[in-house]
N, C-alpha and C positions, 0 to 999 in steps of 0.2 A: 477069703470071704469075711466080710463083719457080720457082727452080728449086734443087735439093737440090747442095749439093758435097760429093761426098765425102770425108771428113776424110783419108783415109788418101791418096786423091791429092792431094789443095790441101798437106798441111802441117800441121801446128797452127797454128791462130787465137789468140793469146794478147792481154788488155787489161793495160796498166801503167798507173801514175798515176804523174807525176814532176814534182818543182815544182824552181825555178829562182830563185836569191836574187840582184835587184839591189841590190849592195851598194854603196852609196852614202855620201862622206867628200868634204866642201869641193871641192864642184863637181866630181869625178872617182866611176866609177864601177870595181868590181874585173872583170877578166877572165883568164881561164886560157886557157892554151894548148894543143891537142891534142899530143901527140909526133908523130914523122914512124911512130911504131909503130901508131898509131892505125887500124885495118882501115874505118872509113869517113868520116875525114873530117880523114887527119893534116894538120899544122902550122895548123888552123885553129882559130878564138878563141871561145870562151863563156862564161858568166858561172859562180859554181858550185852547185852542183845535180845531182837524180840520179831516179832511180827507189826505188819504196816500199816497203819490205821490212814481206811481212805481218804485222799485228797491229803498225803503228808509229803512235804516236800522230803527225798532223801536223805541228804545229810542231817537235817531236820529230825529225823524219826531217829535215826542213831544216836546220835545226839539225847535226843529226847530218855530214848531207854538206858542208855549210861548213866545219865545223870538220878531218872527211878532208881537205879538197881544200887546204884553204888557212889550218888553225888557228886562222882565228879563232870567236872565239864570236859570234853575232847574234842581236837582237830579231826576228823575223820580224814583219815587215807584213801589210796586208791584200792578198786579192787584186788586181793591178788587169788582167790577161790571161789569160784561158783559152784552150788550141790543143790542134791532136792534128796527127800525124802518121802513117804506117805505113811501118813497117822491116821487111827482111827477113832473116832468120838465113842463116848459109851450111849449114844443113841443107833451107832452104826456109818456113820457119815466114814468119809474118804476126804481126807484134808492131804493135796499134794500143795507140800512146802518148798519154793525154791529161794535157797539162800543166798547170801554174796557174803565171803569174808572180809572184814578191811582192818588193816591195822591203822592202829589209832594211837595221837599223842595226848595225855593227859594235859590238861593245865593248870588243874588244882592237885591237891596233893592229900586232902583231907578224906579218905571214906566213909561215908553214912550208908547206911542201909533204913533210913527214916524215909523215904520217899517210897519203898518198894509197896507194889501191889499188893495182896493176900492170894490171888493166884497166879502171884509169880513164883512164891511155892521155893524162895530163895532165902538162906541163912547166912551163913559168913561168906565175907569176902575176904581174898589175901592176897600181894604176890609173892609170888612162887619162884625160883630159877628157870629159866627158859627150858632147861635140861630135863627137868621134874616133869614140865607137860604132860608128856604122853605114860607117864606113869600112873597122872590119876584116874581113879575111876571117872571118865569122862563119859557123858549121856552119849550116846550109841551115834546120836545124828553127827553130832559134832566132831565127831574121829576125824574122818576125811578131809575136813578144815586143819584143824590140828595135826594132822599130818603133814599137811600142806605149808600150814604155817611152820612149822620145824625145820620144813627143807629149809628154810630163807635164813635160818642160823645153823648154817655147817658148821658150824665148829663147837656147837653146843649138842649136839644129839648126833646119835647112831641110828641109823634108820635101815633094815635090812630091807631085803627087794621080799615081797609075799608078807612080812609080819606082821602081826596085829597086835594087838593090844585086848585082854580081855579087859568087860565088864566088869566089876564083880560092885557093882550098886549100893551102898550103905558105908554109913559112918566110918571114917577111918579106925583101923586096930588100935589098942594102945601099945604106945612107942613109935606110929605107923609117921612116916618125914611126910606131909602136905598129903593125907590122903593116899599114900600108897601104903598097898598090901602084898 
């Protein structure tokens, strides 16, 4: 049996599409850093990418947010991970997020962080060894991509069947290699 929710008590129910560029250059892959300003998920690491601003052509909007977050320009790949998650606004809304992973070829080689937004809530950018990935504190949505993307280099990572990876959100320790603790 359904049952009817009241829109005006649940919230708005809002759907996003948001894709996510792994960017990939001689066995390393690029990752950003949340700031400690970041309201859900500061000092922790994702790759870059965003939500779809209507009426954008696809490759277009990927495109678009690479070049925000971290200047450079990329060829955008094919899909290889689709995921969704659901967020909540601090007004109460219900924001279900469905993503597509794509790996991506850079074409420039310069990173800026001068173009990024103020609530993109992003700090450094690096790359990392492909192997490193799933070591860093990665934002919670983004595991399952990152997972996914790791299978596609065997031979750089160990992936057990059940294992995760914790959170542990904030700045890297000191000594700590690309953010792991």
């Amino acid at each position: 049996m359904s049952t009817f929710v009241d829109q005006e008590e649940a919230g708005m129910r809002v759907h996003q599409f948001a894709q996510k560029a792994f960017i990939v250059r001689d066995g390393r892959v690029l990752v950003v850093q949340k700031t400690s300003q970041d309201p859900h998920n500061p000092g922790c690491w994702e790759v870059p990418g965003g939500r779809m601003v209507f009426g954008e052509d696809v490759d277009a909007h990927l495109r678009r947010e690479v070049r925000e977050e971290t200047g450079l320009e990329v060829l955008p790949g094919q899909p290889f991970y689709i995921w969704q998650w659901v967020m909540y606004t601090s007004l109460g809304d219900q924001v279900q997020v469905v993503a597509v992973a794509r790996e991506c070829e850079a074409t420039g080689e310069q990173i800026s962080t001068a173009g990024q937004e103020e609530d993109d809530h992003l700090g450094e950018a690096r790359w990392i060894p492909i192997e490193d990935l799933l070591s860093l504190n990665l934002i919670p949505s983004l595991r399952p991509a990152a997972a996914a993307f790791a299978l596609r280099y065997p031979g750089s990572l160990t992936i057990r069947s059940g294992e995760s990876v914790p959170c542990n959100c904030g700045p890297p320790s000191a000594g700590s290699r690309a953010g792991r603790s």
